[in-house]
N, C-alpha and C positions, 0 to 999 in steps of 0.2 A: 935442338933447333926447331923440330915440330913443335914441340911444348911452348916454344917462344910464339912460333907463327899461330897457333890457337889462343895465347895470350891476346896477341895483339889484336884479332880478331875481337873477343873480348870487349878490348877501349875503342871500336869503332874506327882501328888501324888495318881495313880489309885492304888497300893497296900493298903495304909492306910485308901483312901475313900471305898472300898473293904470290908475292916476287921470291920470298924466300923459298915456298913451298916449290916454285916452279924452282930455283936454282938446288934445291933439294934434288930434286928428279930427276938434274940431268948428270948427277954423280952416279957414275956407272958400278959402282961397289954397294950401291944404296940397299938396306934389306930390301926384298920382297914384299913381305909383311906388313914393314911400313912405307912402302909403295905403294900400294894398294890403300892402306890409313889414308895419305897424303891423298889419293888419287879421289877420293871421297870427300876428303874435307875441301877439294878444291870445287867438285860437283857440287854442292851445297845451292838450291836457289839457282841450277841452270836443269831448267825443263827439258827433258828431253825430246823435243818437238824442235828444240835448235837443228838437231841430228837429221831429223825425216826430214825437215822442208831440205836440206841441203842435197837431197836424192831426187827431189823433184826436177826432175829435168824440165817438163812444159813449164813452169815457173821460174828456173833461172834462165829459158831458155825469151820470155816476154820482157822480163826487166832488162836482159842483156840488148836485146834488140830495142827498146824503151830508149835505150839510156844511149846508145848509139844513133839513134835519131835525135835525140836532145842536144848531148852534150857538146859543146863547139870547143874548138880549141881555145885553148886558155883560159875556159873557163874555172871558176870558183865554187868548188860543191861542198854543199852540207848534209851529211847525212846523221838519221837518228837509229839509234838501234844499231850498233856495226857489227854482232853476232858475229861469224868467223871471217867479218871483211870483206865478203864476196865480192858485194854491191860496190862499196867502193874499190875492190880493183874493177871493179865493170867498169866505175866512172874514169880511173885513170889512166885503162886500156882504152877506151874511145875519147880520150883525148883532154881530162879536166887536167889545168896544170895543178890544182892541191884540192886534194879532199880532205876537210876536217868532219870527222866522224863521231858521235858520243855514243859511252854505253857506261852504263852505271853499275853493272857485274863485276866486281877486280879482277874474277877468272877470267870470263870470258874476254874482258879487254886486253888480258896478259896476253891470251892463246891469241886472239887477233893480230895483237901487234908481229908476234914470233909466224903466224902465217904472213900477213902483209909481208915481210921482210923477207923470208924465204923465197917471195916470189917475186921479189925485186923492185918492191914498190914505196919502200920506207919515204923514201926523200920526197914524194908528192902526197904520202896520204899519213895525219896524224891523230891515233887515237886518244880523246878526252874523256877520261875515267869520270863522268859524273852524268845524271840526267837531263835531257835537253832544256827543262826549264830553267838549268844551272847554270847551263850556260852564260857565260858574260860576254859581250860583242866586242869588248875590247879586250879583255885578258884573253881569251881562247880562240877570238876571230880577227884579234889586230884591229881590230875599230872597223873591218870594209866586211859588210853584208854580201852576204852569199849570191851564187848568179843564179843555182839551182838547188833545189831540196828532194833529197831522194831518203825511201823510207820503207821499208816493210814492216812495221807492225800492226800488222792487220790479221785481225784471230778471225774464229770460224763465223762469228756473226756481224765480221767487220769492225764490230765498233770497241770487242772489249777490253783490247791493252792500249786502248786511250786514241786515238789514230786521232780526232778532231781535237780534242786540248791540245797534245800537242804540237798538230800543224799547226792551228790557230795562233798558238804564242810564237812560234817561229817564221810563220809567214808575216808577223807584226813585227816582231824585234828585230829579227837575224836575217831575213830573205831581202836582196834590193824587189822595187817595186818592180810589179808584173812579171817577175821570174818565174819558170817554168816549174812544174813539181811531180815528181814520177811517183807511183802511180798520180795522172791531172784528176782522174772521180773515181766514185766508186758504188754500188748499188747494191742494196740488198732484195734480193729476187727472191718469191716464194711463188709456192704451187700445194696446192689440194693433193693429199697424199693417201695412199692404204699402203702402211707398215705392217707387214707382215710376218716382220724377222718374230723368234722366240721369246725375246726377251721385252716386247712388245706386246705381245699376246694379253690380256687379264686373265689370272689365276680362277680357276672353278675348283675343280673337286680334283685332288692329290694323294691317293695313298687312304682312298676313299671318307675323305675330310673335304666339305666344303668350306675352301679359305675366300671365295670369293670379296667378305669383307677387308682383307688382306690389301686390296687393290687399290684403296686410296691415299696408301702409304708409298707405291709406285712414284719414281719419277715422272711427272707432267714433259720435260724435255730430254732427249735422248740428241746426241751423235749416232750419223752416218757416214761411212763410208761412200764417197761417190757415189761406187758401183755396186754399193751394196745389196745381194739377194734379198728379196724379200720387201724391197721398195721399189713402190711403181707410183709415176704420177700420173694424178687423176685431171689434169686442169693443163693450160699453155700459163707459161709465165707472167707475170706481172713484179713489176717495180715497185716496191713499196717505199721504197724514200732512194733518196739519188742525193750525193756528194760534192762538191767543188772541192777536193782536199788542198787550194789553194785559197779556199775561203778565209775572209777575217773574223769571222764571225758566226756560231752555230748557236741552234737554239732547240730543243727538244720538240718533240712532234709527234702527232697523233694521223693517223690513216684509216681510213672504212676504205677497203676493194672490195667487189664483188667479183670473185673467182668465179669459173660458168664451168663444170664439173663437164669430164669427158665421157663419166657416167661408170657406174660401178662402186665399190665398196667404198668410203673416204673416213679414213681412222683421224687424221687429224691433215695441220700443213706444215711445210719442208720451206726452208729458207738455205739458200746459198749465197755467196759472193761473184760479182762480176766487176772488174775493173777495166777504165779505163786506160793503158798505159802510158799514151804520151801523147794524147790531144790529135795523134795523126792516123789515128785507124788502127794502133795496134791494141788490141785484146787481153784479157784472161777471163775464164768464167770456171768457175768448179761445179758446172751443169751434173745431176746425176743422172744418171745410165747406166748399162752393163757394161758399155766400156771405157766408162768415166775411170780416169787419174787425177789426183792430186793430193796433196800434203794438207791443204783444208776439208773437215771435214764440211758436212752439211748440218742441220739442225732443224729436228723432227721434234715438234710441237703437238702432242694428244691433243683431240677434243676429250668430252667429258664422257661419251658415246661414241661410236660409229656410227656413219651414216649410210644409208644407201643412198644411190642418188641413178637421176636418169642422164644421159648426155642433153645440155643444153642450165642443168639446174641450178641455179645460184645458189651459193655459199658463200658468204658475207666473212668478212675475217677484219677484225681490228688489227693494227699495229702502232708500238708505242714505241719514242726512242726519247733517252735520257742525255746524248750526246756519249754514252759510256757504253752505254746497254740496248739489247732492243728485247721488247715482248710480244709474244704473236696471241693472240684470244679469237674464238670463234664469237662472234657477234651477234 
């Protein structure tokens, strides 16, 4: 039956190899061995960054309050991305009468549906195995547009698993007009940085080899950790591009800021996320610190050099965004 469900996989049958493998698993006689086979071929194509963000407590703990402010009773919600369903039981614990949810994973739609259900929530929230652009407003929504749009696919530079195409087609097609949308903006903030960690470092002399040419084979971009040692910012924030994630409409864009250095070493600049959740003052920002948390990281951008700099010194920084991607350049 495994050999079946990797067939079918195969012909582009990921829903059916999907449901077998899951009804496989819950045969309590099943090898081990190929438990384990199975439990792999179902992980195929889910990141494991599904896992950490769902440990983030100050993050489900702003969408849950988000969506509690939003959502009225009997309302209608759409969600994109339903990952282990959180979100939509958030929305049908504060009060939506139906959440329809998409997610284009078979695994992860299966495991969604089997949590939804365990926690009592099948009859109001239904997941649709396909991509939100797939959606059809009358096969998967019954012809009546959504009253609210909730959504976490927001990576570490905001923009890169699509966040504005796909609001943009679903605040068009699927949202009723001036419906609410959780997170309502969202900004991508940088700051003048000196990265200090190791792996940061340029290479000199090793094992008494000067590799210094070595160095331009380096990553230009690195992740950080929040709160990671070895990063300290050199500058107060600034906003480099700002969000309406209920917009109809995005267009790529280009930014000169002048950051004014705090003064001290500045190896390159650091980019985070900060959201707005629900248009009434609630928050999230994944600011780094020593006692920064969260499940996103940050995004350390090299200059070409280090620079020294005095407090008060400008440092000019380009930013570019594609509506997909953002690039940071020293100017």
């Amino acid at each position: 039956m495994f050999r079946v469900a990797a067939l079918l996989r195969t012909h582009d049958d990921h829903e059916r190899a999907t449901d077998l493998c899951c009804d496989l698993l819950a045969d309590p006689d099943l090898d081990p061995a190929l438990a384990v086979e199975i439990r792999r071929f179902l992980s195929v194509g889910v990141p494991d960054w599904h896992l950490v963000i769902l440990r983030d407590s100050p993050r489900n703990a702003a969408y849950d309050a988000a969506l509690r402010a939003v959502v009225k009773p009997g309302m209608r919600v759409l969600e994109i991305g339903t990952g282990s369903g959180i979100l939509a039981m958030m929305a049908a614990r504060a009060g939506a009468a139906e959440v329809i949810t998409c997610e284009r994973n078979p695994s992860i739609a299966a495991a969604a549906r089997e949590v939804i259900a365990r926690n009592g929530y099948a009859d109001r929230i239904r997941v649709v195995n396909t991509h939100s652009d797939a959606l059809d407003l009358d096969r998967d929504l019954d012809g009546r547009r959504a009253d609210l749009l909730v959504s976490e696919i927001i990576s570490n530079n905001l923009l890169s698993e699509h966040v504005l195409p796909a609001h943009e087609d679903a605040v068009r097609r699927l949202l009723a007009p001036g419906a609410p949308v959780v997170p309502a903006r969202g900004a991508v903030r940088i700051a003048l940085v000196d990265d200090q960690r190791e792996q940061a470092r340029p290479l000199a002399e090793v094992a008494g080899f000067d590799l210094s040419p070595y160095n331009r084979l380096a990553p230009v971009v690195r992740t950080a950790r929040p709160n990671a040692a070895g990063v300290t910012l050199r500058s107060d924030a600034i906003d480099l591009f700002d969000f309406d994630f209920a917009g109809a409409r995005y267009q790529p864009d280009e930014h000169v800021v002048a950051c004014r250095s705090l003064g001290g070493r500045v190896t390159g600049v650091i980019q985070w996320l900060w959201l707005d959740m629900d248009g009434q003052g609630g928050t999230y920002e994944n600011r780094p610190g020593p006692e920064a948390f969260s499940s996103w990281s940050a995004i350390v951008t090299a200059f070409p050099q280090p620079i020294e700099t005095a407090p008060g010194d400008i440092v000019d920084v380009r930013g570019t965004h594609d509506c997909r991607n953002t690039e940071l350049y020293k100017a």
